[in-house]
C-alpha positions as CSV (number, residue, x, y, z in Angstrom):
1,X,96.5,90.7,125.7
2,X,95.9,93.3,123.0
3,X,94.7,96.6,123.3
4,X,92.2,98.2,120.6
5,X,93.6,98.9,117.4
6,X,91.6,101.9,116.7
7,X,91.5,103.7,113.3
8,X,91.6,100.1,111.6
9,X,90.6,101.2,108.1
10,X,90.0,97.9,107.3
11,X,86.7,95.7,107.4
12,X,86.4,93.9,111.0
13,X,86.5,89.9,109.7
14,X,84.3,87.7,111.5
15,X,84.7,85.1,113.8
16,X,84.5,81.3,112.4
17,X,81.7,80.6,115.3
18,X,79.9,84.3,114.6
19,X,76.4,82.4,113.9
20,X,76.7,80.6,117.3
21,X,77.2,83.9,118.9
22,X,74.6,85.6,117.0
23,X,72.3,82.9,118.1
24,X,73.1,83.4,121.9
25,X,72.3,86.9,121.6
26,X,76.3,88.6,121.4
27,X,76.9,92.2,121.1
28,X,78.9,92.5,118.7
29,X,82.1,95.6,118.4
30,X,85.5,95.8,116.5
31,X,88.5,94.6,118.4
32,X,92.1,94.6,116.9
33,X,90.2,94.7,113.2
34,X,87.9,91.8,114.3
35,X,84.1,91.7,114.9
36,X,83.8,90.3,118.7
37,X,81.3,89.1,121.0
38,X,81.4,91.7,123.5
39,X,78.7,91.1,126.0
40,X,75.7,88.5,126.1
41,X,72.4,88.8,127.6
42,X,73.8,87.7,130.5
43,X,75.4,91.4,130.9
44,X,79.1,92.2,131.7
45,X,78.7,92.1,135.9
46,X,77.4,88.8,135.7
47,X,79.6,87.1,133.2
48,X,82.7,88.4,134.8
49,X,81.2,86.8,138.7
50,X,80.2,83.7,136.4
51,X,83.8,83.2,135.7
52,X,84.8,83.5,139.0
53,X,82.3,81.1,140.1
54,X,81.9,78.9,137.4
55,X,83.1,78.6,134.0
56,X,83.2,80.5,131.5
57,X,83.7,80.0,127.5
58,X,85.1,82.9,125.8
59,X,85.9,82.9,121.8
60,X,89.3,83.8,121.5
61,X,89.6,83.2,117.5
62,X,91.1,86.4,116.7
63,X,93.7,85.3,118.5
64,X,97.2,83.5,116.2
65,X,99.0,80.4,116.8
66,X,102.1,80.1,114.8
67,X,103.8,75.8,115.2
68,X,107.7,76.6,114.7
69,X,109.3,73.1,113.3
70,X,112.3,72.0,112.3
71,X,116.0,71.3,113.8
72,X,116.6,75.2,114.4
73,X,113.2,75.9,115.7
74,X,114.8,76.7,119.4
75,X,117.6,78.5,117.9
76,X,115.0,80.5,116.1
77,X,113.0,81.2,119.4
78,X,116.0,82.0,121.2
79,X,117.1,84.9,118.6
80,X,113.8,86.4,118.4
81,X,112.7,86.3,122.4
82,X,114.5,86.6,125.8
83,X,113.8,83.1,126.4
84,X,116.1,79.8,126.7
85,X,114.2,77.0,124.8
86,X,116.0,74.3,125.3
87,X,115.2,74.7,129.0
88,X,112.0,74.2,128.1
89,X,110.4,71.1,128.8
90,X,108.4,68.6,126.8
91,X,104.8,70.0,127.1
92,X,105.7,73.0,129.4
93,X,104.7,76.5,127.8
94,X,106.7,79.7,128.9
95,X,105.4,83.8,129.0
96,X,107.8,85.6,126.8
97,X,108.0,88.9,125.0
98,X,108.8,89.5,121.5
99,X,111.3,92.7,121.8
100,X,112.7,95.6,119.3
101,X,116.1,96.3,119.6
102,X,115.2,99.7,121.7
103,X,113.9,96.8,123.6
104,X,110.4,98.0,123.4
105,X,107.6,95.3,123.7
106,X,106.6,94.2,120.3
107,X,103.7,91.6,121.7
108,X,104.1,89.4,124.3
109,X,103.7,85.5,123.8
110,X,103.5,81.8,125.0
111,X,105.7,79.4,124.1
112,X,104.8,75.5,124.3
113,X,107.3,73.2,123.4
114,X,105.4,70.0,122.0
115,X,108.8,68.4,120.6
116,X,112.0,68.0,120.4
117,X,112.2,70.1,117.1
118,X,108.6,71.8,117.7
119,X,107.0,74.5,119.7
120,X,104.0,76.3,119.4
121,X,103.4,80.6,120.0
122,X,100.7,81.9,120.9
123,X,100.0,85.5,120.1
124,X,98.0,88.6,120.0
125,X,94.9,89.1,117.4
126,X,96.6,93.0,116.7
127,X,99.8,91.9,116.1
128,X,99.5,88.7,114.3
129,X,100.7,89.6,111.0
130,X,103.5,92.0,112.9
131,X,104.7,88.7,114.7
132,X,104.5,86.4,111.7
133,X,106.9,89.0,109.7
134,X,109.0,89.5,112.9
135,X,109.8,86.0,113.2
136,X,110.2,85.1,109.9
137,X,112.9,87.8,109.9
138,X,114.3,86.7,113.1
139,X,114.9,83.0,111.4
140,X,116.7,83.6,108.6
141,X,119.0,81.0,107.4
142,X,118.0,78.6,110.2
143,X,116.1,75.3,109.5
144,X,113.0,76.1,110.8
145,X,109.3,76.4,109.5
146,X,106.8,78.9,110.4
147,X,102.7,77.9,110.0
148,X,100.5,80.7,111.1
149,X,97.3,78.2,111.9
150,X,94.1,78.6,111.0
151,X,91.0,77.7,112.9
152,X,89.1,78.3,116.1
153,X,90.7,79.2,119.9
154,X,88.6,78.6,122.4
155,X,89.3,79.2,126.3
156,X,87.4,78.0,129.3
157,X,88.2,79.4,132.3
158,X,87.0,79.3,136.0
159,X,86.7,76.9,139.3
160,X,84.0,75.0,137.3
161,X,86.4,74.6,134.2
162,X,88.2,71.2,134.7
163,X,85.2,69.7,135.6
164,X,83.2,71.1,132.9
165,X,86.2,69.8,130.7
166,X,85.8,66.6,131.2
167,X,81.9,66.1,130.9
168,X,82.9,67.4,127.3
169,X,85.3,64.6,126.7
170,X,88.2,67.0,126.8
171,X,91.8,64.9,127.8
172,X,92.6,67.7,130.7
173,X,93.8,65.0,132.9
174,X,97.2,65.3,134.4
175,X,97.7,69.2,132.6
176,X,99.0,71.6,135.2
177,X,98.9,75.4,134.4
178,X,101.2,76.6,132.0
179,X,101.7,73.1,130.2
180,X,100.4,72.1,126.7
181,X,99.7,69.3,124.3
182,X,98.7,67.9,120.8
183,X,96.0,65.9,122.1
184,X,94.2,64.8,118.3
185,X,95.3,66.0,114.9
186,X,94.8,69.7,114.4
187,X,94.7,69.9,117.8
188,X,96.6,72.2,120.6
189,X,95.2,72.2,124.2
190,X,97.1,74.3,127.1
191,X,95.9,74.2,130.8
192,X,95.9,78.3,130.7
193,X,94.6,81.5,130.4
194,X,94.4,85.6,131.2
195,X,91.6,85.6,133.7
196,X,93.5,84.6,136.6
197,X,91.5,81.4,136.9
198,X,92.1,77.7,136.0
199,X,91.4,76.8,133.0
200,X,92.5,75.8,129.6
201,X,92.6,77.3,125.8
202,X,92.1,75.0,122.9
203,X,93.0,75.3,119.3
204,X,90.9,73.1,117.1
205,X,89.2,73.3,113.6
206,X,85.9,74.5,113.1
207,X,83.9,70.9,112.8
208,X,85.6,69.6,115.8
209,X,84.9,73.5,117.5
210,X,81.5,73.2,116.7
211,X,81.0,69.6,118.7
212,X,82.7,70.8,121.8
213,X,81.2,74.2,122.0
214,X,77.7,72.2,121.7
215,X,79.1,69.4,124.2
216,X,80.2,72.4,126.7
217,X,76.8,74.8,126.6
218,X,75.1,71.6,127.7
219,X,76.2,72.2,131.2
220,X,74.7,74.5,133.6
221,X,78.0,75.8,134.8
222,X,79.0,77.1,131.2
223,X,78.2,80.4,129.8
224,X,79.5,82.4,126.8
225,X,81.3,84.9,127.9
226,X,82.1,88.2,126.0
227,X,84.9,90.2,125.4
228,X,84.2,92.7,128.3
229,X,84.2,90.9,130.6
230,X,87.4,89.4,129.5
231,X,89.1,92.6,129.8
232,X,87.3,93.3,133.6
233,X,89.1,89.7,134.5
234,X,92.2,90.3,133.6
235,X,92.8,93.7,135.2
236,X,91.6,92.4,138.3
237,X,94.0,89.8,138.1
238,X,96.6,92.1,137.1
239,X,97.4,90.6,133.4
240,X,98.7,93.3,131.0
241,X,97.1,94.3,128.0
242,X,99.4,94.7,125.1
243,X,98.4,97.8,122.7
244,X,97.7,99.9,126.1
245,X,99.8,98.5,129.5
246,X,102.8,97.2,127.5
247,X,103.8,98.6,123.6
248,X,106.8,99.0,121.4
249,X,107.2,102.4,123.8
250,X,107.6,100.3,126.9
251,X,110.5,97.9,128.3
252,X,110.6,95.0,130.0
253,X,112.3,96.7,132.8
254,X,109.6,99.7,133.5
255,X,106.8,97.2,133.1
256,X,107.9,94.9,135.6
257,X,108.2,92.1,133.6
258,X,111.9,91.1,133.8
259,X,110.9,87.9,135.7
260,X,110.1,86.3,132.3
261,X,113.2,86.8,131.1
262,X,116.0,84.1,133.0
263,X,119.0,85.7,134.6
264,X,121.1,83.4,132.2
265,X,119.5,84.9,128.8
266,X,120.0,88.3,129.8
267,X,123.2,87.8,130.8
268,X,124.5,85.5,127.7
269,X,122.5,88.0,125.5
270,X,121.9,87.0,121.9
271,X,118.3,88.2,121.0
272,X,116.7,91.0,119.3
273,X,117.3,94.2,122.0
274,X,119.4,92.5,123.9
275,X,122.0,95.0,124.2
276,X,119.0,97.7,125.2
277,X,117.2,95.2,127.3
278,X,120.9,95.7,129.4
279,X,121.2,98.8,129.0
280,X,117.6,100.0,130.8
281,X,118.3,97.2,133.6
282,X,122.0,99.1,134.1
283,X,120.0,102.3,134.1
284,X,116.8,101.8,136.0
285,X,113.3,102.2,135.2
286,X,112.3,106.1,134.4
287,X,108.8,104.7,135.1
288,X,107.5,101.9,136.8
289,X,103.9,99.9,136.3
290,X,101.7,99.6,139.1
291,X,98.2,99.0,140.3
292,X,96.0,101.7,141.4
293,X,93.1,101.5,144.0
294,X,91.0,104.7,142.5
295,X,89.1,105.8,146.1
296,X,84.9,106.2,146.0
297,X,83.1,103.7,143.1
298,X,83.7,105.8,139.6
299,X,86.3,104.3,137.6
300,X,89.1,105.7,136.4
301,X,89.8,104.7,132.3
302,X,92.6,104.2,130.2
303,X,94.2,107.7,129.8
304,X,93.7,109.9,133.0
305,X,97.1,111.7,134.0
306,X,98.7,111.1,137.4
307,X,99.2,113.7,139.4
308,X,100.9,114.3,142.5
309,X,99.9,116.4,145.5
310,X,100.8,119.6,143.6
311,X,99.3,119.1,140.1
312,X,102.3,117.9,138.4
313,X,102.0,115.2,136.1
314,X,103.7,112.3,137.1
315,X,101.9,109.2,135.2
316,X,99.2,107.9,133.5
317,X,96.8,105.6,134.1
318,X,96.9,102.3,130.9
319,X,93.9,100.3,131.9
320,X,91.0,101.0,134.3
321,X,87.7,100.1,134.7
322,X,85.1,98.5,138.0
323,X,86.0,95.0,139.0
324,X,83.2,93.0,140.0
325,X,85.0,90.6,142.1
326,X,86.8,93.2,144.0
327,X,84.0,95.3,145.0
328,X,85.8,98.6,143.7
329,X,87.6,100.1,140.8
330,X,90.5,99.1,139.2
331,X,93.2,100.2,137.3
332,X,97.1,100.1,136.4
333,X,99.3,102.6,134.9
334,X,102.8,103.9,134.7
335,X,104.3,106.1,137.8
336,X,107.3,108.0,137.6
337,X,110.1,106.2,139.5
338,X,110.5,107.3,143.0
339,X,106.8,108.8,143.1
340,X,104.8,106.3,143.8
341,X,104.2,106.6,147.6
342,X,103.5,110.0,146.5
343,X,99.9,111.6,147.5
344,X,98.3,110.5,144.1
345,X,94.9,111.5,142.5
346,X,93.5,112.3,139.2
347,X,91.4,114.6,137.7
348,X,87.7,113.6,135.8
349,X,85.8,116.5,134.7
350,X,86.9,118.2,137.7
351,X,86.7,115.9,139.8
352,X,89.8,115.2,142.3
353,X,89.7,111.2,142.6
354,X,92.7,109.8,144.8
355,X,94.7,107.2,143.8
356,X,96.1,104.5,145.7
357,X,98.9,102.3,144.8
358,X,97.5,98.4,145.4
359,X,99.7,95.5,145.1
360,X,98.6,93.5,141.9
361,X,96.9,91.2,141.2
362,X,93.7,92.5,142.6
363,X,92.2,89.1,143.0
364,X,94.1,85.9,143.7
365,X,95.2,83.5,141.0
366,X,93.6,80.3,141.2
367,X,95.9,78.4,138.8
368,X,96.2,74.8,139.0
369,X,99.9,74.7,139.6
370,X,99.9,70.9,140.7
């Protein structure tokens, strides 16, 4: 969910598991001022269709998890996210986006309420310490405490995934997607994900990370799977990528991502960029987020300008690259309103490549809704 936070000028930290990965034979590259496993031996093609056919187990430690308790814990969520927690229920999690008050997207995060009085967030490796300050702030004077947690996230993901799960002694049973639990002390499990597939993410602490990673890698059907091939998943299944598709520049509204935001909370206002958030909705979108269909088999990347049938910029293109399980390129990127059933193309090295606008996600979710 975030994009690369280039020009870090800090040292990449390393990953609790890095031996493990080192042992398997990682690639390793900086990602959001971490050092990630970004392919295997295995290669990128093949761990992306392993995913899709399989199940695949994908380090996800840079990533933060932040446990809110306390009696104002959902008044706290409330004022610092679109989102109605108390409509929340027990052990249900919910998409939501931390906004500005231009209403520009700040990260976005899931929320899974494990109490009465606690809920856990789930946010992006880049803007961890961004989130933790932005919440804090968000809470004053309310009753509520904020842990950032430490330890390892792990996600397993694919058709193979539940099954795989279990052999490994993990308590899936009777989690449907987007619903989340404290199974053992220390412990967060969540039946979800951002490949598009079934699966689950777990938070645990190293020792107990350690066991289950050895437990899962038993089992023909799992395979480590790098950061690459993470990103190749979630394009296809039409996820954004915060730091590239979605930033503090963007709003909810242009993005396309007003569903996550409940007709009742917009309405009765009350958070951060509110009163923004109404404004762009009031206006309409200058720009709107779609999925593009790139004809012939050479990608189109993060960057390339849209242009119309006369050469006139009309968009850019946010995240692109080939998706395995699709058979053909892939990308999505920001068209000016009203244009996008325009003739559109792009230019690489002089090279006209058209563009076609494809309904997203590319590939089907396969969520286990129940």
């Amino acid at each position: 969910m975030t994009g690369k936070d280039e020009l870090n000028p800090l040292p990449l930290r390393d990953l609790p598991l890095r031996d493990l990965h080192e042992t398997a034979g990682a690639r390793f590259g900086g990602f959001a001022g971490w050092s990630m496993p970004i392919t295997y031996p295995l290669g990128v093609m093949k761990e992306h269709l392993h995913t899709r056919e399989q199940a695949g187990l994908f380090d996800i430690s840079h990533m933060k998890l932040f446990r809110l308790t306390g009696p104002d814990a959902a008044a706290a969520l409330a004022r610092a996210c679109p989102l109605d927690p108390d409509a929340i229920a027990q052990n249900h999690s919910k998409y939501t986006l931390l906004l500005d008050e231009s209403a520009g997207i700040v990260d976005d995060l899931i929320v899974t309420r494990l109490g009465p009085d606690a809920f856990m967030v789930v946010a992006n490796a880049g803007n961890a310490q961004a989130d933790e300050a932005e919440l804090k702030a968000r809470a004053a004077g309310l009753a509520v405490a904020i842990e950032p947690l430490d330890g390892v996230f792990l996600a397993l993901q694919g058709p193979g995934a539940e099954a795989a799960a279990i052999r490994a002694g993990l308590p899936v049973d009777g989690l449907v997607f987007m619903q989340g639990t404290e199974p053992r002390a220390d412990w967060f499990l969540s039946r979800s994900g951002y490949t598009g597939e079934d699966g689950f993410e777990i938070g645990l602490p190293e020792a107990d990370a350690r066991a289950l990673v050895a437990a899962l890698l038993t089992d023909p059907s799992v395979a480590w799977i790098g950061l690459a091939a993470r990103d190749s998943l979630r394009l296809e299944a039409g996820l954004c990528l915060h730091g590239q598709d979605i930033t503090p520049e963007t709003n909810p509204v242009e993005a396309g991502l007003t569903w996550a935001i409940p007709k009742t909370v917009r309405e009765r206002g009350g958070f951060v960029g509110a009163e923004a958030l109404a404004a762009a909705m009031a206006a309409g979108p200058a720009r709107r987020r779609v999925g593009l269909k790139p004809e012939g088999r050479q990608p189109v990347r993060a960057g390339a300008v849209i242009l119309d049938e006369d050469g006139s910029e009309i968009g850019i293109v946010t995240s692109g690259g080939f998706g395995p399980s699709a058979g053909h390129p892939v990308a999505m990127g920001y068209v000016r309103a009203g244009r996008a059933e325009a003739a559109l193309h792009t230019d690489i090295r002089g090279n006209r490549i058209a563009l076609a606008v494809h309904p997203l996600p590319f590939t089907p979710h396969r969520y286990r809704r129940g």
